[in-house]
C-alpha positions in Angstrom: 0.0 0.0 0.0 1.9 3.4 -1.1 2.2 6.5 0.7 -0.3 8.3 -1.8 -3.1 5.6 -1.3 -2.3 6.2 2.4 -3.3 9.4 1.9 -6.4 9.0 0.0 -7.4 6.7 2.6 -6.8 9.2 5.5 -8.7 11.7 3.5 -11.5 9.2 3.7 -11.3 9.0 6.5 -11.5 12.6 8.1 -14.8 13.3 5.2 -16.5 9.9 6.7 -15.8 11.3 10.0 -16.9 14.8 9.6 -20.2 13.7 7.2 -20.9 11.3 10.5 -20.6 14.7 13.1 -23.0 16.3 11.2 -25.6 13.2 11.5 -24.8 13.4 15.2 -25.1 17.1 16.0 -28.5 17.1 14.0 -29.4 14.7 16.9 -27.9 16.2 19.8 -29.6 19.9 19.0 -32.8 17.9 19.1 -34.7 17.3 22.2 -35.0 13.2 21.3 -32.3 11.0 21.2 -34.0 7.5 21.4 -32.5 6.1 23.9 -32.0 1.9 24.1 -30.5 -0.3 25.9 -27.9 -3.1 24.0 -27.8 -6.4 25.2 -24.6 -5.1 27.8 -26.6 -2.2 29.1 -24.6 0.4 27.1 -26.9 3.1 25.9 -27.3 3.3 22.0 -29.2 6.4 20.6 -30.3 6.9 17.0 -27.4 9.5 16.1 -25.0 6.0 16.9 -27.0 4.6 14.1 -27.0 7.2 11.6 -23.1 7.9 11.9 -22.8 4.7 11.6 -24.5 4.7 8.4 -22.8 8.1 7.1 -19.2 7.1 7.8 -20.0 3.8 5.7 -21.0 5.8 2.9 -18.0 7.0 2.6 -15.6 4.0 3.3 -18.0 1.3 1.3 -15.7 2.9 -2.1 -12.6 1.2 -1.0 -12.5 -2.7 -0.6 -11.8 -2.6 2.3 -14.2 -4.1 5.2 -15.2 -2.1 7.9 -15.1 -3.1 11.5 -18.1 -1.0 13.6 -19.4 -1.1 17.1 -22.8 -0.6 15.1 -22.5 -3.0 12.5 -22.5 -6.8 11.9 -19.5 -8.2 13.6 -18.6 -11.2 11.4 -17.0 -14.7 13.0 -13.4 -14.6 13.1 -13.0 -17.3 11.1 -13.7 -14.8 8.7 -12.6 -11.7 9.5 -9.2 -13.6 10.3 -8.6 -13.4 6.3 -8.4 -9.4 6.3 -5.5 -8.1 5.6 -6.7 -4.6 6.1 -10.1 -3.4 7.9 -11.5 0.0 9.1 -12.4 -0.6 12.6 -14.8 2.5 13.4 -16.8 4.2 16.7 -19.1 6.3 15.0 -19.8 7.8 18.7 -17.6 7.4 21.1 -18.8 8.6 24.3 -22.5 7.7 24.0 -22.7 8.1 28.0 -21.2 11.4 27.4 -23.5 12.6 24.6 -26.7 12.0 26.6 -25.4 13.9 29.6 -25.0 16.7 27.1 -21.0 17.6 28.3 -19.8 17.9 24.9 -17.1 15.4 25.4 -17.5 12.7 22.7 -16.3 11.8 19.7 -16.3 10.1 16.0 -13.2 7.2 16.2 -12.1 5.7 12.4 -8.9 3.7 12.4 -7.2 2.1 9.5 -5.7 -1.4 10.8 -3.4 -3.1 8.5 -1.7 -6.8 9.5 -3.2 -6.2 12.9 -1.8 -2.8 13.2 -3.6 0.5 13.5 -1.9 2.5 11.3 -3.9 5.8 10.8 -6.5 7.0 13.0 -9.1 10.1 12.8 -10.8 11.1 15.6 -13.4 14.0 15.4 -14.9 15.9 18.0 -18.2 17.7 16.3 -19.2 19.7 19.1 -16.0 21.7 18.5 -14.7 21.0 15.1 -11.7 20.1 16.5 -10.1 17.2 14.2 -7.2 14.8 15.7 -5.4 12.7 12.6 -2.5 10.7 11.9 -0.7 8.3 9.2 2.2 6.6 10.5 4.0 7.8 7.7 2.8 11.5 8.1 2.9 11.9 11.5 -0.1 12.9 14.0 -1.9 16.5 13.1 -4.7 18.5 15.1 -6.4 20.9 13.7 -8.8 23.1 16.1 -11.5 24.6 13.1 -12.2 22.0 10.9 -13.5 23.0 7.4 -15.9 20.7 5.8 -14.4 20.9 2.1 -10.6 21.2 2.9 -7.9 19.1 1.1 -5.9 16.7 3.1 -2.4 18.6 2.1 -3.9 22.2 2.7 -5.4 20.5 6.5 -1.6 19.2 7.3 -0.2 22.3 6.9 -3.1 24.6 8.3 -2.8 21.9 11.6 -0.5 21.4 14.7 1.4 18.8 14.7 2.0 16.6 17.8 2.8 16.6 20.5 2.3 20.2 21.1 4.9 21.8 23.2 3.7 21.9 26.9 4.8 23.5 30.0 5.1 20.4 32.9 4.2 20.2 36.1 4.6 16.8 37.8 2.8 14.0 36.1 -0.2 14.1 34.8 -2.3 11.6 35.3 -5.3 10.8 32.5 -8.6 9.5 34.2 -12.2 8.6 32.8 -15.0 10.2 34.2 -16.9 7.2 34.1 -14.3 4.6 35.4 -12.3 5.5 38.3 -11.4 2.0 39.8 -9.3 0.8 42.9 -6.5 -0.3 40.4 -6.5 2.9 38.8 -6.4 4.7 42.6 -3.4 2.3 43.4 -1.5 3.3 40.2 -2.1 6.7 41.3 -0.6 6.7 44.6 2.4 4.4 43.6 3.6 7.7 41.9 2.5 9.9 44.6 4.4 7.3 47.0 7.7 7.8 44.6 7.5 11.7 45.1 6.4 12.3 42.4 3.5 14.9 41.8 0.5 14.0 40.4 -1.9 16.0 38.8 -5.5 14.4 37.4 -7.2 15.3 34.0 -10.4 13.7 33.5 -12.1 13.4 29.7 -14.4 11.4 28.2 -14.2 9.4 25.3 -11.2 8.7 23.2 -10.2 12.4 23.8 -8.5 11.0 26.8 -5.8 9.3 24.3 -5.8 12.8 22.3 -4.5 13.7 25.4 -1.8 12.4 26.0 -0.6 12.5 22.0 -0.8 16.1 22.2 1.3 16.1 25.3 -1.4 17.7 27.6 -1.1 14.3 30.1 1.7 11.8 30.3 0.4 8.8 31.3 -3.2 7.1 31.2 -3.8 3.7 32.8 -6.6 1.9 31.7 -7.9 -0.7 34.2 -11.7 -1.1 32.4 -12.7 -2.8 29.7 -12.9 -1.6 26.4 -13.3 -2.7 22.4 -11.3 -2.3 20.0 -13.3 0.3 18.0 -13.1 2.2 21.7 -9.2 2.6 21.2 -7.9 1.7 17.6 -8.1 5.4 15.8 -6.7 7.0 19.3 -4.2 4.6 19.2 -3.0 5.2 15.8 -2.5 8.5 17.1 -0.9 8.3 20.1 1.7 6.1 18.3 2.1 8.9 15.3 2.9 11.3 18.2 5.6 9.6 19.8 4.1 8.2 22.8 3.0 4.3 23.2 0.3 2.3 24.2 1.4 -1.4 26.4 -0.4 -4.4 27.8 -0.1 -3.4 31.4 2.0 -6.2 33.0 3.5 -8.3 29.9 4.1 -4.8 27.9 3.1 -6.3 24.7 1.7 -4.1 21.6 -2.3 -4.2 21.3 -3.4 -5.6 18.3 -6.4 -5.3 16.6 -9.2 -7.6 14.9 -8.4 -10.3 17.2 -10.7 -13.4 17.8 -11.9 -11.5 21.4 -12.7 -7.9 20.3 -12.4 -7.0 24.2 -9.1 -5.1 24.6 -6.6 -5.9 27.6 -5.7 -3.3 30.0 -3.2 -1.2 29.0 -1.1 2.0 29.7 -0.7 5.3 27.8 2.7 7.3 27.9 4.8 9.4 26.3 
């Protein structure tokens, strides 16, 4: 796959992300979300559906399957075959979007061999846009245009990590699951000297984060998928930083036979 054809896919994936905020924010200004229940008690509203829809729309051009929380997740036994897959959140913070804090998001990664490779992650509420190719780097732009050209958007963005002033270590946590293991981890530092300051976000914006260089480390002692942490993970990698299996320190890989992610650690 060649750096150009990278490219076109990235720029892809940004328009299927974008085409899918709009879907969502139609949704979010109205005063009905329709509200279910899945079969693990994770809320699903009809703006998840239609992003789904809109970011497929986009994607379906390439031959490429796609991997989405709301879609048909096909045996492994067949989806072992891919080579390459999209695996895509088309909203990312559902919790977060029916408490009306602003703080989710629209999550396409590009997985190759296993690998996520490029990642978009869109956050409509503010048109801020989080991107990466492994071999472009990681890019966020804070205005997002809806008709700008991928070249034009790399050079109108920041690239990452942003320079940062620090103060102790930052420590990434979820609104949603503060744990006793995460508490530990916490005070391990705090028992080392070190000083330790707590940023909470929702969604995948807490691995945009730490790519941008506004945390340093985020420990993730809750389950998540894959479509939860592939795109943020492309571009936390394209950044600099690295995502670990907490205890063996192995790489996370992705379309697996168990979808379910292991814990893991965020750092730069």
């Amino acid at each position: 796959m060649n750096k150009d054809y990278r490219k076109e896919l990235l720029s892809a994936s940004i328009e299927a992300c974008i085409k899918a905020g709009k879907e969502i924010l139609d949704v979010y200004q109205s005063d009905d979300f329709n509200v279910q229940l899945k079969s693990d008690d994770s809320p699903l509203t009809i703006a998840d559906q239609r992003a789904h829809n809109a970011i497929v729309s986009v994607l379906d051009q390439f031959d490429i399957p796609v991997l989405s929380e709301e879609g048909t997740h096909l045996p492994y036994e067949e989806r072992k075959a891919w080579k390459e897959c999209w695996i895509v959140d088309p909203l990312d913070g559902t919790k977060e979007f029916i408490k009306r804090n602003d703080e989710f998001t629209v999550n396409v990664a590009l997985v190759i061999d296993g690998k996520a490779v490029a990642g978009v992650i869109y956050v409509p509420v503010y048109k801020q846009l989080y991107f990466a190719d492994e071999l472009l780097g990681a890019f966020r732009c804070d205005d997002i245009s809806e008709n700008t050209q991928l070249e034009d958007l790399m050079s109108a963005s920041k690239k990452l990590p942003l320079e940062q002033e620090r103060r102790g270590i930052r420590v990434v946590g979820s609104r949603s699951h503060m744990n006793e293991e995460t508490r530990l981890f916490i005070e391990s530092l705090r028992d080392n000297g070190d000083e330790v300051e707590m940023v909470s976000k929702g969604s995948s914006l807490k691995l945009c984060l730490i790519a941008e260089g506004s945390a340093d480390v985020y420990p993730r002692y809750a389950p998540t998928m894959e479509w939860d942490i592939a795109a943020g993970h492309a571009i936390v990698s394209a950044s600099g930083a690295v995502i670990k299996q907490l205890g063996s320190g192995e790489d996370l890989a992705y379309n697996k036979a168990d979808l379910l992610n292991p814990y893991f650690i965020c750092k730069r």
